[in-house]
Backbone as JSON, one array per atom type, in Angstrom:
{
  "sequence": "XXXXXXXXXXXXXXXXXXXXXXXXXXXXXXXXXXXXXXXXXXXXXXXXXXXXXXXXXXXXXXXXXXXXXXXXXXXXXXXXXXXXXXXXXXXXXXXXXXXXXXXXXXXXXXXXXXXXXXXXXXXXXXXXXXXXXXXXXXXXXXXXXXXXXXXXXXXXXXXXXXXXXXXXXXXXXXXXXXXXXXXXXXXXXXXXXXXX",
  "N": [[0.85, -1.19, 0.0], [0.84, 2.16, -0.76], [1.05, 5.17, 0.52], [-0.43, 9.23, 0.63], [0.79, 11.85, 1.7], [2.01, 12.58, 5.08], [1.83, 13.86, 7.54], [0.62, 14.03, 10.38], [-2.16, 12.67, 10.39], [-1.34, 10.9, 8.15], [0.5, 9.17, 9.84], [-0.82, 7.89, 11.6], [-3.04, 6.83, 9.65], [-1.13, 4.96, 8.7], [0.01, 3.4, 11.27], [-2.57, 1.68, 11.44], [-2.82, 0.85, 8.79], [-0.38, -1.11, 9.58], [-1.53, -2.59, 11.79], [-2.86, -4.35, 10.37], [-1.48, -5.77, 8.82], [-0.94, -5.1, 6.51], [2.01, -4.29, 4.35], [3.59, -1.41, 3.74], [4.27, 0.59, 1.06], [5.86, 3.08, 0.77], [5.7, 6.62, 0.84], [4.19, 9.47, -0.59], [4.4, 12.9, -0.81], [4.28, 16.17, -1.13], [5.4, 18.25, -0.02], [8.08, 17.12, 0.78], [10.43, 17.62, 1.33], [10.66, 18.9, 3.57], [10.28, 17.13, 5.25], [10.46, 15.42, 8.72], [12.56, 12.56, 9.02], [11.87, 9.51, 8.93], [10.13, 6.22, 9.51], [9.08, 4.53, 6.93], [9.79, 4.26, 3.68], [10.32, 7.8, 2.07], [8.7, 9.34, -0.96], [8.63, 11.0, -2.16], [7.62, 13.8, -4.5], [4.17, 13.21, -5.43], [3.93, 10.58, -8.38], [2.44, 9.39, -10.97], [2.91, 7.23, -12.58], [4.55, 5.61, -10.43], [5.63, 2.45, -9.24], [2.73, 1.23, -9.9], [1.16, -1.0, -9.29], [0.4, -0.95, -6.5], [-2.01, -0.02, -4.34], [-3.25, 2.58, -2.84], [-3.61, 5.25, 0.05], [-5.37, 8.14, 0.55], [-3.72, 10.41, 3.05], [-4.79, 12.81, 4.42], [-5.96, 14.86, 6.64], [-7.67, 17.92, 6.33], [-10.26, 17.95, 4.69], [-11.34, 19.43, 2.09], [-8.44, 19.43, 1.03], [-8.39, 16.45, 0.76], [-10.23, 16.2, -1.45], [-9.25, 17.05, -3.62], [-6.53, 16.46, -4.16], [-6.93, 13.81, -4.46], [-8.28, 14.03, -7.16], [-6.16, 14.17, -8.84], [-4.92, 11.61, -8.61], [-3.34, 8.79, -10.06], [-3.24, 6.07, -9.33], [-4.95, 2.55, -8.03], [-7.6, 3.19, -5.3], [-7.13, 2.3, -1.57], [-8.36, 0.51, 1.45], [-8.61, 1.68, 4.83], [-9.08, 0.44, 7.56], [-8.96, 0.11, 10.68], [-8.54, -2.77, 12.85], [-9.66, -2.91, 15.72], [-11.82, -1.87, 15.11], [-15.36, -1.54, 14.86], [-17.55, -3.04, 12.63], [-20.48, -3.1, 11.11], [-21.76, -5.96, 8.84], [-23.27, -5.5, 7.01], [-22.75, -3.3, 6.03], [-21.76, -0.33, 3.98], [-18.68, 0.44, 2.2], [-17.03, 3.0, 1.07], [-14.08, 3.75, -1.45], [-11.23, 4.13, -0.36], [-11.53, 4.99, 2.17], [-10.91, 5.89, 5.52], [-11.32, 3.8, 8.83], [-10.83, 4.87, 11.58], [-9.23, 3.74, 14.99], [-11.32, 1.77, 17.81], [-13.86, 2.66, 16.22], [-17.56, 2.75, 15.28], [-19.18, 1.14, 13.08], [-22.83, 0.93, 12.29], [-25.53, -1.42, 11.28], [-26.99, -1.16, 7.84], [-25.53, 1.21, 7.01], [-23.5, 3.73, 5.02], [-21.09, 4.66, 3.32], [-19.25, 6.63, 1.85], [-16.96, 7.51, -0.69], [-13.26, 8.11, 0.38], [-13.86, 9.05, 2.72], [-13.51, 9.51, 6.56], [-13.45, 8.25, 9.1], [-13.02, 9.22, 12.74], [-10.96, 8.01, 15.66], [-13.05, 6.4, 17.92], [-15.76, 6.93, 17.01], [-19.37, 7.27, 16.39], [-20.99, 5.7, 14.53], [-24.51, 5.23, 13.52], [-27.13, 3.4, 12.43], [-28.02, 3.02, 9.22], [-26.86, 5.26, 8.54], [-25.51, 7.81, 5.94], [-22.66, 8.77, 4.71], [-21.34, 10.97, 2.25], [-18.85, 11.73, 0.36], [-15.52, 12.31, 1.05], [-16.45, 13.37, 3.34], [-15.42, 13.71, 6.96], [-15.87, 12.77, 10.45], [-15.45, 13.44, 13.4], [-13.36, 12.86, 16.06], [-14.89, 10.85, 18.91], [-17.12, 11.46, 17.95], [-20.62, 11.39, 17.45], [-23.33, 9.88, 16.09], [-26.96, 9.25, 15.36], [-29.33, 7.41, 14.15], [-30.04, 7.16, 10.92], [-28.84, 9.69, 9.94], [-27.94, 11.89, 7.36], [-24.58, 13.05, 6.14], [-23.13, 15.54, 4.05], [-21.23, 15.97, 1.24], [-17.46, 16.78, 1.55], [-17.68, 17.54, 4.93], [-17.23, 18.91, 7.65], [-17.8, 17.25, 10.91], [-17.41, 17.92, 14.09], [-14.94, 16.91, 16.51], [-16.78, 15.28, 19.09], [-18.69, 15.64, 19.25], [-23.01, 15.65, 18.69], [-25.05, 14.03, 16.53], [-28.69, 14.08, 16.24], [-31.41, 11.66, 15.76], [-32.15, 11.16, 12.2], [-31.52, 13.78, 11.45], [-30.07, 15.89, 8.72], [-27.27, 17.0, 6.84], [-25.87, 19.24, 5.4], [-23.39, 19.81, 2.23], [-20.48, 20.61, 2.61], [-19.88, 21.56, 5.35], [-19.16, 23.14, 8.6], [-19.57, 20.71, 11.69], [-18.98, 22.64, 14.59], [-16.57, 21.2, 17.27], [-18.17, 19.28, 19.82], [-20.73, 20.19, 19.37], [-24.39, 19.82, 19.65], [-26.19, 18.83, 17.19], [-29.68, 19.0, 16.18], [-31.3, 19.31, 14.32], [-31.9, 19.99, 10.64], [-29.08, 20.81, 8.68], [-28.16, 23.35, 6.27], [-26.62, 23.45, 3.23], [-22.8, 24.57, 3.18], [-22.5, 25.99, 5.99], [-21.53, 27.0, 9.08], [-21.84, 25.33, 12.09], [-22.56, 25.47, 15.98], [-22.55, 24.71, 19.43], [-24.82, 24.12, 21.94], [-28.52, 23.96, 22.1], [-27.25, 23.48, 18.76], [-26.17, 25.86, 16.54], [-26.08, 28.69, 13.96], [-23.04, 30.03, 12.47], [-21.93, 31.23, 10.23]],
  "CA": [[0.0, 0.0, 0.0], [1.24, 3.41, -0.64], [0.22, 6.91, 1.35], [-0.17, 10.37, 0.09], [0.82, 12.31, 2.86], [3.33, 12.46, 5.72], [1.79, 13.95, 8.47], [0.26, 13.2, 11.68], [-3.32, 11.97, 9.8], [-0.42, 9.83, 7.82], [0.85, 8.26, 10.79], [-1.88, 7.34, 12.25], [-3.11, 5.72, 8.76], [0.42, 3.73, 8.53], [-0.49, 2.55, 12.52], [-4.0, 1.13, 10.7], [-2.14, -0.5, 8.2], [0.41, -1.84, 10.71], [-2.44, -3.51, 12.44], [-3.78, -5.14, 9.82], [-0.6, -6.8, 8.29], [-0.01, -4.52, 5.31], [3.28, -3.48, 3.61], [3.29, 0.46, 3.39], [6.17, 0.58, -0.15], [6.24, 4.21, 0.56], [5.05, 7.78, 1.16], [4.2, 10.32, -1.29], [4.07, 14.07, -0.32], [4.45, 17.35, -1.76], [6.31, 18.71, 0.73], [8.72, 16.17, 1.17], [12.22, 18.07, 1.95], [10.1, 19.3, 4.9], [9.44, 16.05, 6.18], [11.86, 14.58, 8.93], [13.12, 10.76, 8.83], [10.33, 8.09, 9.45], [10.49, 4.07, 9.45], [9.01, 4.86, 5.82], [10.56, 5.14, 2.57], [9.56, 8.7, 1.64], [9.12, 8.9, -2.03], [8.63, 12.68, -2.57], [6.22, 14.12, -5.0], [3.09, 11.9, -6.6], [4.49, 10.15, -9.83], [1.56, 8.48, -11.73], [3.95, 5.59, -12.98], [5.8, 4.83, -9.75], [4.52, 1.39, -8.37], [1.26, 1.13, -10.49], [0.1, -2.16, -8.82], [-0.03, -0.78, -5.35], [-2.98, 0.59, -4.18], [-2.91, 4.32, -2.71], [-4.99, 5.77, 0.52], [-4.63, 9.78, 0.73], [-3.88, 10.4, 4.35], [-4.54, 14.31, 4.57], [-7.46, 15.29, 7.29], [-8.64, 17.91, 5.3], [-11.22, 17.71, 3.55], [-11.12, 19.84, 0.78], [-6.93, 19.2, -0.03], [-8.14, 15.25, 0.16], [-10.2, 15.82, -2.33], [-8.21, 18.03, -4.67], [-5.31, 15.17, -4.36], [-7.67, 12.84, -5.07], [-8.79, 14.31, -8.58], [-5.35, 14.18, -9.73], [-4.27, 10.61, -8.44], [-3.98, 7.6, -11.09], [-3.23, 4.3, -8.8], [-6.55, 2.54, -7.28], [-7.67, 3.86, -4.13], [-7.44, 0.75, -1.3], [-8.81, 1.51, 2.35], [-7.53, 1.71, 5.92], [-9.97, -0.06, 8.5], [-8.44, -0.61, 12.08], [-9.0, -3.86, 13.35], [-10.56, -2.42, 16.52], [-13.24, -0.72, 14.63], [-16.61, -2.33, 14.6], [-18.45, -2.33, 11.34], [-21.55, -4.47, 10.75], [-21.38, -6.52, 8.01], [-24.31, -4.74, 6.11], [-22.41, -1.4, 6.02], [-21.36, -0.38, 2.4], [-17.41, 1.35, 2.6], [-15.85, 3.47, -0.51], [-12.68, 3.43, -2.25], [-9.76, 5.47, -0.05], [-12.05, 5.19, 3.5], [-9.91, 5.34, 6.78], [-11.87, 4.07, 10.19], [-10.06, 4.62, 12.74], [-9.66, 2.63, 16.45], [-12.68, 1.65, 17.88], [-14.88, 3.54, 15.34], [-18.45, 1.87, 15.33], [-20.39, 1.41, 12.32], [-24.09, 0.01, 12.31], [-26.57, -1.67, 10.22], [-27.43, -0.06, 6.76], [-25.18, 2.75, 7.01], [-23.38, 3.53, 3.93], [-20.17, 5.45, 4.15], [-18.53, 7.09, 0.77], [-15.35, 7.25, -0.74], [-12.05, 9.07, 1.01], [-14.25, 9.46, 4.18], [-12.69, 9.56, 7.64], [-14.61, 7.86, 10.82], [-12.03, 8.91, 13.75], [-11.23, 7.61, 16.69], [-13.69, 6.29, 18.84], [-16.76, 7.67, 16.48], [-20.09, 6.22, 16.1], [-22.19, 6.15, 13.43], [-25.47, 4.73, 13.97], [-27.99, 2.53, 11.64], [-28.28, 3.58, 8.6], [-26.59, 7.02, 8.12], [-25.03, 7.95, 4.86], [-21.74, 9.75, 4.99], [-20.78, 11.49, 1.26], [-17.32, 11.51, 0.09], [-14.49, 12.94, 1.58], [-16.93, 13.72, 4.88], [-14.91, 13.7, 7.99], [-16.98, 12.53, 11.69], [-14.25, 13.15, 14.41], [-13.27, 11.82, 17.64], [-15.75, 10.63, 19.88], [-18.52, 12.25, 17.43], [-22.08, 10.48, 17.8], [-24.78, 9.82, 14.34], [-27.86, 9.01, 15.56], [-29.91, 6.71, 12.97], [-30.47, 7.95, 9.56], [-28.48, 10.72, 9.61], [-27.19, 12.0, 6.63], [-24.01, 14.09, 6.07], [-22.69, 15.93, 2.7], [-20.0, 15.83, 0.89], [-16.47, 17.54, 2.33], [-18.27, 18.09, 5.62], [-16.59, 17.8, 9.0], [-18.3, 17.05, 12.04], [-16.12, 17.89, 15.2], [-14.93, 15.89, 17.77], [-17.43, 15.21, 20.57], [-20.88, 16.0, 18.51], [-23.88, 14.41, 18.71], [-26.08, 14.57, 15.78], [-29.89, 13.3, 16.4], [-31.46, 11.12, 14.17], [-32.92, 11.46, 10.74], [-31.08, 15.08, 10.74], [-29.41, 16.15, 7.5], [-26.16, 18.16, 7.63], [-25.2, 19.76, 3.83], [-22.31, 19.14, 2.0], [-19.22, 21.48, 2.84], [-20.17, 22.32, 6.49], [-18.67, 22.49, 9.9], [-20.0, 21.6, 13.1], [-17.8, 22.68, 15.69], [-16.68, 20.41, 18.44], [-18.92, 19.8, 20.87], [-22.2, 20.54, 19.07], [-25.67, 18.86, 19.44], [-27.42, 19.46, 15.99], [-30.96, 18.75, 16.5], [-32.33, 19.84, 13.02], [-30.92, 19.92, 9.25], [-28.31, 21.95, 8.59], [-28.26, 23.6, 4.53], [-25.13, 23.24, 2.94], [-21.9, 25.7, 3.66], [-23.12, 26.21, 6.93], [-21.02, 26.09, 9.97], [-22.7, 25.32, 13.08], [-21.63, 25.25, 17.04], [-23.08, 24.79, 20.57], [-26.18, 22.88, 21.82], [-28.5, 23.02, 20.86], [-26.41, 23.67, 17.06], [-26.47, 27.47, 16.16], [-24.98, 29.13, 12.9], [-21.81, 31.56, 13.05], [-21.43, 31.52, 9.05]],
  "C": [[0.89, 1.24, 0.0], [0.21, 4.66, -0.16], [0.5, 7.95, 1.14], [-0.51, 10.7, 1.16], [1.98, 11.86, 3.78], [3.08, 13.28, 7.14], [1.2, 13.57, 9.41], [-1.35, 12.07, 11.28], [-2.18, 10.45, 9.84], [-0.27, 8.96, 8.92], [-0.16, 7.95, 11.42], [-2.67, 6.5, 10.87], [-1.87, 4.26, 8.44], [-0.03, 2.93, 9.73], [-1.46, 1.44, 12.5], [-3.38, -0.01, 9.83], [-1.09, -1.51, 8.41], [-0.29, -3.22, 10.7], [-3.21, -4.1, 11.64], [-2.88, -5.8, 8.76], [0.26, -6.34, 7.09], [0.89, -3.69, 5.16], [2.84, -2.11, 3.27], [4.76, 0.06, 2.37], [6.67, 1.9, -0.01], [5.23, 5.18, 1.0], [5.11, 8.93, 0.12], [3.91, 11.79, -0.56], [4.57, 15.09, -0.9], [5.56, 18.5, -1.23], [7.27, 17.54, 1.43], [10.33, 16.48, 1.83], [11.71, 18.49, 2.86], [10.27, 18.0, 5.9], [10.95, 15.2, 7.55], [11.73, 12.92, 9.19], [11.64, 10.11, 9.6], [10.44, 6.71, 9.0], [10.1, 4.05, 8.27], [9.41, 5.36, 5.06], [9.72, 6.28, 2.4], [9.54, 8.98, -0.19], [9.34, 10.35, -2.88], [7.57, 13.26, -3.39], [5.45, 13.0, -5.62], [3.68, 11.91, -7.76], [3.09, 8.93, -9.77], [1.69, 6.83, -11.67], [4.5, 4.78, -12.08], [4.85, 3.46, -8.89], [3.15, 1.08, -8.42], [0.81, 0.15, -10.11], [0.0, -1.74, -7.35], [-0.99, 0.11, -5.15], [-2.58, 1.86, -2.86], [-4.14, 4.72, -0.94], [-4.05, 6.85, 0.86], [-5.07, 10.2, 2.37], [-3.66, 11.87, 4.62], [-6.05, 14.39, 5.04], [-7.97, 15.99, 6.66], [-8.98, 17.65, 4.6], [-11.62, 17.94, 1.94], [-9.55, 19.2, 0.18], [-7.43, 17.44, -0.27], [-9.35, 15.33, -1.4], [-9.66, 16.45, -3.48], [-7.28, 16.85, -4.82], [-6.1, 14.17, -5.17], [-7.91, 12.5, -6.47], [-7.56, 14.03, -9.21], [-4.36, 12.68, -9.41], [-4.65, 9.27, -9.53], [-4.26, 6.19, -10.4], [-5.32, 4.1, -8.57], [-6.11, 2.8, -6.13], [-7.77, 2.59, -3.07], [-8.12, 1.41, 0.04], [-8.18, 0.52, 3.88], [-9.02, 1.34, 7.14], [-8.94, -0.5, 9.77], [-9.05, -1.61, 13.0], [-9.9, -3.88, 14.73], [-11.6, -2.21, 16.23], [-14.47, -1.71, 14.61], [-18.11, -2.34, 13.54], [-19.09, -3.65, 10.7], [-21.36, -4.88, 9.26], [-22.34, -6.03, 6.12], [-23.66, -3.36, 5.37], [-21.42, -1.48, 4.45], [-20.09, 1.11, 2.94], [-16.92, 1.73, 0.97], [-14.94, 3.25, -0.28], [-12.06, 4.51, -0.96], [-10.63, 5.71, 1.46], [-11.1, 4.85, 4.69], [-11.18, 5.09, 7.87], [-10.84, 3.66, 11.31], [-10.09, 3.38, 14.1], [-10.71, 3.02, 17.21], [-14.1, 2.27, 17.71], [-16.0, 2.12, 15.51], [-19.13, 2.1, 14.12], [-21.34, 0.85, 12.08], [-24.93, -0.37, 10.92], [-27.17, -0.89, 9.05], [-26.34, 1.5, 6.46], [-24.42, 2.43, 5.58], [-22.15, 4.92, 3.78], [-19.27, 5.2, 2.55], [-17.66, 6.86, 0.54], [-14.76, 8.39, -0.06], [-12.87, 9.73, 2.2], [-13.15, 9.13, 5.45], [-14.01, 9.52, 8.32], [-13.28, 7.74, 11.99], [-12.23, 7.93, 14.79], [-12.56, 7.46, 17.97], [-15.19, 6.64, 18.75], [-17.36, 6.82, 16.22], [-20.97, 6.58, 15.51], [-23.3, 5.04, 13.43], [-25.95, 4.14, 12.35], [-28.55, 3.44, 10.69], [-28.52, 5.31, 7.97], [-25.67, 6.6, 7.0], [-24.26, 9.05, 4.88], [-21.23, 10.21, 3.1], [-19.7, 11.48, 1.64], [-16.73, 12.46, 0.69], [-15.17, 14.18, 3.05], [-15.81, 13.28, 5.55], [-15.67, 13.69, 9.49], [-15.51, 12.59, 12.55], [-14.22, 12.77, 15.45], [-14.19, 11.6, 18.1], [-17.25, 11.18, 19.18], [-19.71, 10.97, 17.06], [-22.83, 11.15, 16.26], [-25.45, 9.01, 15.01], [-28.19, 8.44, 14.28], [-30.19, 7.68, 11.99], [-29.95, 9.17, 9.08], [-27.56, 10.71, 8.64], [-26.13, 13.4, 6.7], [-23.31, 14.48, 4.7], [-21.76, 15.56, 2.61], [-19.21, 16.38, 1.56], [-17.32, 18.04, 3.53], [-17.6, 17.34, 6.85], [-17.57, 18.08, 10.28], [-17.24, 16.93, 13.21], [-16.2, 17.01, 16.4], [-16.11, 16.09, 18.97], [-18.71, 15.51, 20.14], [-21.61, 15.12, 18.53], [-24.84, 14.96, 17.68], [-27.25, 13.56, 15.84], [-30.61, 12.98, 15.23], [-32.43, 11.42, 13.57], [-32.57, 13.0, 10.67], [-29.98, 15.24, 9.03], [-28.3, 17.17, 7.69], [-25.59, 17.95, 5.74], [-23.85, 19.32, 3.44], [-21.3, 20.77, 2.84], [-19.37, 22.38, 4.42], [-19.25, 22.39, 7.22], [-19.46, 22.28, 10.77], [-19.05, 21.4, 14.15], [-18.1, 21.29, 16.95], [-17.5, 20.54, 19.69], [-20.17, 19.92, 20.35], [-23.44, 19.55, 18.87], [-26.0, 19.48, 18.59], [-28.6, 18.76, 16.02], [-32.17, 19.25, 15.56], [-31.36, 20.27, 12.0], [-30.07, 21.04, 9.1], [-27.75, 22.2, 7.0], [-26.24, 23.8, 4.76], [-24.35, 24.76, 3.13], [-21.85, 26.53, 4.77], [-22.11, 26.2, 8.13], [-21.89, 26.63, 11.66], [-21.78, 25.11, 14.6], [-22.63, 25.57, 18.07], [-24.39, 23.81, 20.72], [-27.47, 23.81, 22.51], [-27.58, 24.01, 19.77], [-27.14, 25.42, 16.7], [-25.77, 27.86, 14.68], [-24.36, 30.28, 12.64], [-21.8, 31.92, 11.8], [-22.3, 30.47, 8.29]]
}
C-alpha cells in the first residue's frame, strides 16, 4: 500500500495498516524536503507511474486538499480499516475510506469514498456519509443521519437522528445538531447554532 501524505493523519493511517498486516512501499508528499526521517521510505512528490500495482490511501485530514489530491491521483484507491473498529457486516465502505480505532459502524449505514470515521466515532444505523466527509473523535450519528459531501463534524458532537447536515459544512466540536443543517453552513453549541 502506498500513502499520500506524511503527516500526523499519515501516521496514524500507517499505525492502521500496521495492524492489519499490510506493507506500506512508501510515502508520497508534496512537501517532502520538509518532512523529517520516518520508518518509511519517503518517495517525494506523486508520480503516476511509480509502483502502479499498489494501491494508494490519501492520508490528509482535510477535507477539501483530500479531495483536490484525489482528482489528480492515477493508482486505485485501497482503504484503511483498524481492526478495533466495529463495522456491521451490512455497512457499504468506498474506495480510499480510513476508520479509525474503535470507530463503530451500524446496520445499513453507507459510508462514501475518502471518508474519515475517527477515533472512537459512532455512526449509527443507517446514516449515509458522502465523500471525503470527515466525523471526528468521539462524534455520535444518531440513525439515519445524513451528512454531505467535504463536511466535517467535530470531535465530541452528537447529531440526532434522521437530521441532515449539507455538503461542505462544519459543526464545531462539541455541538448537538438537533435539526438539518443547509449546505456551507457552519454550526456550534447545543443546541447547534450558525456563526457563518
Amino acid at each position: 500500500m502506498l500513502i499520500y501524505g506524511a503527516g500526523g493523519h499519515a501516521r496514524v493511517v500507517a499505525s492502521i495498516l500496521s495492524a492489519c498486516g499490510e506493507f506500506i512501499s512508501g510515502v508520497f508528499d508534496d512537501n517532502w524536503v520538509a518532512i523529517p526521517p520516518s520508518v518509511h521510505r519517503i518517495l517525494g512528490r506523486y508520480v503516476s507511474n511509480s509502483m502502479e500495482a499498489e494501491n494508494l490511501i490519501i492520508a490528509i485530514g482535510n477535507n477539501h486538499d483530500r479531495r483536490r489530491v484525489a482528482a489528480g491521483i492515477s493508482h486505485l484507491f485501497g482503504k484503511a480499516i483498524h481492526p478495533t473498529a466495529s463495522i456491521e457486516p451490512s455497512v457499504s465502505i468506498g474506495l480510499g475510506t480510513v476508520i479509525i480505532h474503535r470507530a463503530v459502524v451500524q446496520a445499513g449505514s453507507y459510508l462514501g469514498c475518502h471518508v474519515i470515521v475517527n477515533t472512537g466515532a459512532i455512526i449509527d444505523h443507517d446514516c449515509v456519509l458522502a465523500d471525503f466527509a470527515h466525523i471526528g473523535p468521539g462524534a455520535t450519528l444518531c440513525g439515519g443521519v445524513h451528512v454531505g459531501e467535504c463536511t466535517l463534524v467535530g470531535a465530541g458532537s452528537v447529531i440526532l437522528p434522521q437530521v441532515s447536515i449539507g455538503k461542505e459544512c462544519v459543526i464545531g466540536a462539541g455541538t448537538v445538531v438537533v435539526s438539518d443543517v443547509p449546505d456551507f453552513t457552519t454550526v456550534v453549541g447545543n443546541p447547534a447554532r450558525m456563526v457563518h
